[in-house]
Structure formats: C-alpha cells, structure tokens
C-alpha positions in Angstrom: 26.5 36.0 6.9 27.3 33.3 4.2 23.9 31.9 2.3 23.5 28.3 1.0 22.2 26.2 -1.3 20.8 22.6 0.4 18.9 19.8 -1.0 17.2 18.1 1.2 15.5 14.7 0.8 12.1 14.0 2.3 10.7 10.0 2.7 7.3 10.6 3.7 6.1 6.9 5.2 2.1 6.6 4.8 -0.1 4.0 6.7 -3.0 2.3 4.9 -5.4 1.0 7.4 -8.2 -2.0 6.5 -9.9 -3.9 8.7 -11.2 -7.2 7.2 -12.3 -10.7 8.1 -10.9 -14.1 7.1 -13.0 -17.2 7.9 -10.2 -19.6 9.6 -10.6 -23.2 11.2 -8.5 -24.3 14.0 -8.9 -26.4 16.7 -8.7 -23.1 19.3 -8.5 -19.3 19.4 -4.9 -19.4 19.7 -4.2 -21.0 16.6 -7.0 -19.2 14.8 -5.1 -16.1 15.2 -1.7 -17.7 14.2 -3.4 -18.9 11.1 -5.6 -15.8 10.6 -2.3 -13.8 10.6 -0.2 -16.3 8.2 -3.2 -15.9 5.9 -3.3 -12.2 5.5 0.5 -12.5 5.1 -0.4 -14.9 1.9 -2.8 -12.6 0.6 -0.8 -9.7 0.3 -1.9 -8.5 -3.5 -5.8 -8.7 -2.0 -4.8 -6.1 0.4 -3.6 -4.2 -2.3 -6.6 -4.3 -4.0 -8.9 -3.9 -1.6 -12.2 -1.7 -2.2 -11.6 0.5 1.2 -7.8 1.1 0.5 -7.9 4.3 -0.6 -10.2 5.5 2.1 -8.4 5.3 5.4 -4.8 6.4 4.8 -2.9 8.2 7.8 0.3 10.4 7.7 2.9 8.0 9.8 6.4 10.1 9.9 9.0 12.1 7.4 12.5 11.6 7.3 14.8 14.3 6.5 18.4 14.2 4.8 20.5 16.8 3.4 21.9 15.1 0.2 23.7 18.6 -0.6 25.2 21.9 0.7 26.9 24.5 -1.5 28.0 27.7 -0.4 26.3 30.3 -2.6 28.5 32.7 -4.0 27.8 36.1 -4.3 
C-alpha cells in the first residue's frame, strides 16, 4: 500500500474566562445590562490586561486542514 506525506494545519481556538463588575447607572435593569455590555465592549484592552486572565483559560475546539499530500516515493 502507497505511504504519504500530509501536512496538516491545526487552529486551536482557546476561551479566556473573567468575571468582573462594572458600576452602571440607568434608569432600570434592562438598560443596565445594555449599558453594562456596551461598556465591556469599550474596554476591550482592560480585559486584556486583566490580573485573572491568565488563570481561567479553557480548551474551546481544533480545526483540522490538510494543506498538503504527497505521495512518498519509495
């Protein structure tokens, strides 16, 4: 049976979980959380700074794809 030779690409996607709380004012709970979200959208570099980032990281998924496949000659 013929061998070959395949590279193979791997993306491995990692999830960095914090948990954090932003002080809001709104005039109800709905628009708290509406606000509270466009806020940690806005403070996207203090995320990636954050003291507990490198603490809580989880494996998410890995994508495969052959980029290559030669037939090895004998």
């Amino acid at each position: 049976m013929p061998k070959y030779l395949c590279t193979v690409n791997a993306k491995i996607h990692i999830i960095k979980e914090i948990t954090d709380t932003i002080e809001i004012e709104a005039p109800d709970e709905v628009q708290a959380e509406e606000d509270a979200e466009t806020a940690a959208q806005l403070m996207e570099k203090t995320w990636l700074e954050h003291p507990e980032l490198s603490y809580k990281e989880f494996y998410e998924d890995i994508e495969f794809k052959v980029e290559d496949v030669e037939k090895q000659v004998e």
